[in-house]
N, C-alpha and C positions, 0 to 999 in steps of 0.2 A: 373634522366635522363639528368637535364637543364644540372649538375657539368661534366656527362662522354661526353656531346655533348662538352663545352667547351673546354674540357684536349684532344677530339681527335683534335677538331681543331688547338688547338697552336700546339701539340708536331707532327703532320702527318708529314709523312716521308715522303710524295711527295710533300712537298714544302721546300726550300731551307732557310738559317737562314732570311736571308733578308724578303721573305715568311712569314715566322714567326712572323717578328717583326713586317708588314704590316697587317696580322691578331690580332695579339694582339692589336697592335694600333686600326683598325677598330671594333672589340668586345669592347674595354674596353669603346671607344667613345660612343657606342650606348648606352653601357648600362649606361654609364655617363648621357648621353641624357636624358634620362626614367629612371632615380631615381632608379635606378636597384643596391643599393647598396652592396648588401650581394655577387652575383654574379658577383659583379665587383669587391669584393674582391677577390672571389675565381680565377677569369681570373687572377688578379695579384698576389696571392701565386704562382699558375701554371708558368706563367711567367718569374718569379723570379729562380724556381726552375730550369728552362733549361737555367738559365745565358741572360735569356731578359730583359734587362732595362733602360728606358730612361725616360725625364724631366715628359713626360704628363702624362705617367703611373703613375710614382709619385706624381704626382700633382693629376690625378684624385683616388687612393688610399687614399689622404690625405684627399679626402673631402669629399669621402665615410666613413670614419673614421667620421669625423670631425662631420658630418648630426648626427650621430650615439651617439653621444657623447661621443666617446672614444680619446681626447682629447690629452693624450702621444702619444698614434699610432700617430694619424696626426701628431704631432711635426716630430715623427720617418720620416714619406715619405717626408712632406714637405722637411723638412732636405738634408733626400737624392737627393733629386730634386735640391737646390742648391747646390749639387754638380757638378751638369751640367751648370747651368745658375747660378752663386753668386747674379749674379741682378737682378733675376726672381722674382717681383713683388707681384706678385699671392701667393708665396709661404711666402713673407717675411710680406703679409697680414694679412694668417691663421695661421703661427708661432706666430705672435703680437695678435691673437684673441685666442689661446689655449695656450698662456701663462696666461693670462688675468683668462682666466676660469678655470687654475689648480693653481691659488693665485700667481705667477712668474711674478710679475711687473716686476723684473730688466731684465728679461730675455727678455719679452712682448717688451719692450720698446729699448734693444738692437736692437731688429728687427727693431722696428717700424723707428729707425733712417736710415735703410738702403731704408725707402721710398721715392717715389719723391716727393716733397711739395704739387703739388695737390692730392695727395692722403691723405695726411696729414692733408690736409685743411677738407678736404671732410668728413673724419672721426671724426673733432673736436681735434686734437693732434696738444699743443703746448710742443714747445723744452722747453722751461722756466716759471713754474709757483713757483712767491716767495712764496705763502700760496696753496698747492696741497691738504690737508688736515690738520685740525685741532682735536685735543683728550683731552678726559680729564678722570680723573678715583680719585674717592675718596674710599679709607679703612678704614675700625673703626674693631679697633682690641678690642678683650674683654679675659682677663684673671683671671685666678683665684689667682694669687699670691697679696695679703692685701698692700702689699708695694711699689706694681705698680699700676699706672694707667692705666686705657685702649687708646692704644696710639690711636691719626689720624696722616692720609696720605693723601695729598691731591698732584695733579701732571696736568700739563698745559702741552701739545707738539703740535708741529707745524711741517711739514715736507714741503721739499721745495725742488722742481724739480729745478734744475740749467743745466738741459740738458736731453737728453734723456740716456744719460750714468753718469750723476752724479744728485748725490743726497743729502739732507741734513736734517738731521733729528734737531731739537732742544727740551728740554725740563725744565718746573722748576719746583720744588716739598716741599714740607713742610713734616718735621716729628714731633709731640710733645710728650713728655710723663712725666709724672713726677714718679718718684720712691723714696725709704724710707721715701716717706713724708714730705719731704724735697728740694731733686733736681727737677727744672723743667728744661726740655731740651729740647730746641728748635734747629732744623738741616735744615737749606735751601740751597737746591743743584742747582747746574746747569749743565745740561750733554746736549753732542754734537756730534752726528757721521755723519762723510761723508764716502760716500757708492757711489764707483766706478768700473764701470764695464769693467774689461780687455779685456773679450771675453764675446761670449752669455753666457757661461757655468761657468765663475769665475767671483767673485766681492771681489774686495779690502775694508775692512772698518778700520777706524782707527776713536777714540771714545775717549772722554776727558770728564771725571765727577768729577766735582768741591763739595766740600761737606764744611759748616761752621757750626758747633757745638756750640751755645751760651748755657750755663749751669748757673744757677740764684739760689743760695743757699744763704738764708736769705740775699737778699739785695745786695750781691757780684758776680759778673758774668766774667763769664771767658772764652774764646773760645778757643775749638779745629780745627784748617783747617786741609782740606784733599784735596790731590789728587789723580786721577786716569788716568793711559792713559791705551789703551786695543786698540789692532789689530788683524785681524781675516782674515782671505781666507776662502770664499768657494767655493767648484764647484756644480756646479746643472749637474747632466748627468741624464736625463730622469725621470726615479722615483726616483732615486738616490739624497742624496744630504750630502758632506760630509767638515764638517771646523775646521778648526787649529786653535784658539786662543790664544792669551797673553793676561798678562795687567798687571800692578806694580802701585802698591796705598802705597800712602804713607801721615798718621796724623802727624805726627812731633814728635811722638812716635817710631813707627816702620813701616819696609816696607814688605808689603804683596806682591808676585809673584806668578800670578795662567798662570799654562800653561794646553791648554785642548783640546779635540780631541772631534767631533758630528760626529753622522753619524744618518742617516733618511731614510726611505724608504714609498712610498705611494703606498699601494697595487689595483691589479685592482680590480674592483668594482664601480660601480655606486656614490656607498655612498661615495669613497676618503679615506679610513681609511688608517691613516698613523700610523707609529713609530718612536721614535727618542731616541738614547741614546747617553749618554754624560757623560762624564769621566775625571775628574779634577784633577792636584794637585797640590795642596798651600803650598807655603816654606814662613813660616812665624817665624823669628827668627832662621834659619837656622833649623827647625821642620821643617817635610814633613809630610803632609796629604792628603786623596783623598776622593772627592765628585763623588756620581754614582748618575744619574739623568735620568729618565724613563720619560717617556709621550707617548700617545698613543689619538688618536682621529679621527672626522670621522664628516659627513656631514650625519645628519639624516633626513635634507629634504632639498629643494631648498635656504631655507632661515636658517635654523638654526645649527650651527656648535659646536660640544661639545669633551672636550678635558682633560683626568684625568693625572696625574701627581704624582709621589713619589719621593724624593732626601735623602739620605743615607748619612752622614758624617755630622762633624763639620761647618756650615755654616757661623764663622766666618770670617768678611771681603771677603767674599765671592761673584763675581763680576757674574753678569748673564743676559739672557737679549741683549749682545752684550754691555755690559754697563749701561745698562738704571737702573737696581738695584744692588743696594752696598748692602751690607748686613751687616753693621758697629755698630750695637747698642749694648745697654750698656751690655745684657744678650745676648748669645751665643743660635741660634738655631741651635739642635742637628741632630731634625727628622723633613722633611714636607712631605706637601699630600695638594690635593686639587684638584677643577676642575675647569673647566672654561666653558663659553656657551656664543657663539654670537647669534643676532638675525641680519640678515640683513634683514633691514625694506624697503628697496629700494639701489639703487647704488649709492646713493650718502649718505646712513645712517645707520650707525651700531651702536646697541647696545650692551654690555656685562657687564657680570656680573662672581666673583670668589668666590669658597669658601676655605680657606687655614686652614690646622690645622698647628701647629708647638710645638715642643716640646724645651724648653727654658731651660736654665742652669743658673745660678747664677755663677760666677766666687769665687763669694767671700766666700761663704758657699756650694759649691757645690751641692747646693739642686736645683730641678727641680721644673716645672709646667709647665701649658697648658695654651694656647692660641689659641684660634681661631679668624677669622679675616672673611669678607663681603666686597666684593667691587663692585661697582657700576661705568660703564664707558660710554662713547660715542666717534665714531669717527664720525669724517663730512667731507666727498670726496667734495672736493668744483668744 
């Protein structure tokens, strides 16, 4: 009865549009007033549908969403709201808080620059933090092949706000393993992306992963350098989000070229479940090959996030991550799998932890084995 009493009010033939728009406004206000969320949506479907629309209604749509925790919607009204007012405050508040809560820092933070200082102040937002967070994550990998070791991995990163639209990620990492009993090899990296935001919806990254190869066979040692440079677009539109990557690595050996295409979707639902597929291919040696890489994941309660994964193809020299992992070692993974699970313990501390299988190639005798791998991480929101 409350939905047919609303629908006769906005659309009654005896009041004129202007009418109209004076009721709409006065309904949606009230029901703003008195928490009347659900019915203040349906006054703004109604609304909408006879070509009525203006900042408040979208403004107060975005926050019956927002109470709701439907999260994209609000982005959706807020949105449209600045298309009436670009400086509208209010709006560029709750676009900065429903990026924040659907994982959209770069997006969150685009906003957040379009606020005035004392607003900024108020909420604790500085333009430039050198240390925004700290990570760390160790793997110990364990195989079945007699003439490998079971390697570690051990990895240090630091991320560093340089503005509300630029960013900088840094990290350094250790690989060891020894194989035929013989080789011990040691590989300490150092990788670097800065991550620039063009618009709310696209962010520029370009990523530099340094790699040195020391090799220690009876007493004589020798090294392999490498480099990597890797750039990437992507656009976030709503649930959407879709990126074009490169990158060219080159040991002193030969040079690998991965060019690749993501695309994501996060479905509605409470829980967040999303999908992301990604499609690669490496001309390496003037070969062409292609990487297909699945993941799929979802928020199973307020604090705990879990995330399964499969990747299809030759994983040599294979660059992922946005750079952050090379995939350069001595034996070639053919097949992975694996899953991932954070715990957020509070907002300023995350735990997680992975489980990875991968299936391994021998170059030299082209025989295979397994490996499996545990890794163990923390991030620190400072």
């Amino acid at each position: 009865m409350r939905k047919i009493l609303i629908i006769l009010l906005i659309t009654s033939t005896t009041a004129s549009a202007q009418i109209s728009l004076e009721k709409v406004d006065s309904i949606s206000y009230a029901q703003f007033q008195n928490g009347d969320w659900d019915n203040l949506i349906l006054t703004a479907q109604e609304a909408f549908a006879n070509n009525i629309d203006f900042k408040y209604l979208r403004q107060r749509t975005g926050y019956a969403y927002f109470v709701k925790g439907k999260y994209y919607k609000a982005m959706h009204h807020y949105e449209k709201s600045l298309s009436f007012d670009p400086y509208d405050e209010i709006s560029h508040l709750y676009i900065y808080y429903s990026g924040l809560y659907t994982g959209n820092e770069t997006y969150a933070l685009y906003h957040a620059s379009k606020l005035p200082d004392e607003t900024k102040e108020s909420i604790g937002l500085k333009s430039i933090k050198l240390i925004d967070a700290i990570d760390a994550e160790y793997n110990k990998k364990i195989n079945d092949n007699t003439l490998r070791s079971n390697p570690d991995y051990l990895r240090i990163g630091v991320s560093s706000q340089l503005g509300y639209r630029l960013k900088l990620y840094q990290s350094v990492s250790r690989y060891s393993q020894t194989f035929e009993n013989t080789y011990y090899s040691v590989q300490n990296e150092y990788y670097a992306l800065l991550g620039y935001s063009l618009t709310d919806k696209m962010n520029l990254k370009l990523g530099y992963h340094s790699v040195k190869t020391n090799v220690d066979s009876a007493g004589y040692v020798y090294e392999i350098p490498g480099k990597m440079f890797c750039g990437k677009i992507q656009f976030d539109i709503s649930r959407f989000d879709v990126g074009i990557s490169t990158s060219f690595f080159n040991d002193g050996y030969e040079t690998t070229v991965q060019n690749g295409i993501e695309a994501g979707v996060t479905l509605p639902g409470k829980h967040f479940p999303y999908l992301k597929t990604s499609l690669y291919n490496i001309n390496e040696n003037n070969n062409n090959r292609f990487i297909l890489s699945q993941s799929a994941g979802m928020l199973f309660s307020k604090k705990f996030w879990a995330e399964a994964n499969v990747t299809f193809g030759n994983l040599n020299n294979y660059v992922s991550a946005e750079g952050l992992y090379l995939y350069n070692s001595y034996d070639q993974t053919t097949f992975r799998t694996g899953a991932s699970m954070f715990w957020y313990v509070n907002k300023n501390l995350t735990l997680f932890s992975n489980y990875t299988y991968d299936k391994k190639l021998v170059v030299s005798d082209l025989s295979n084995y397994n490996q499996n791998s545990i890794t163990g991480g923390i991030i620190w929101k400072l």
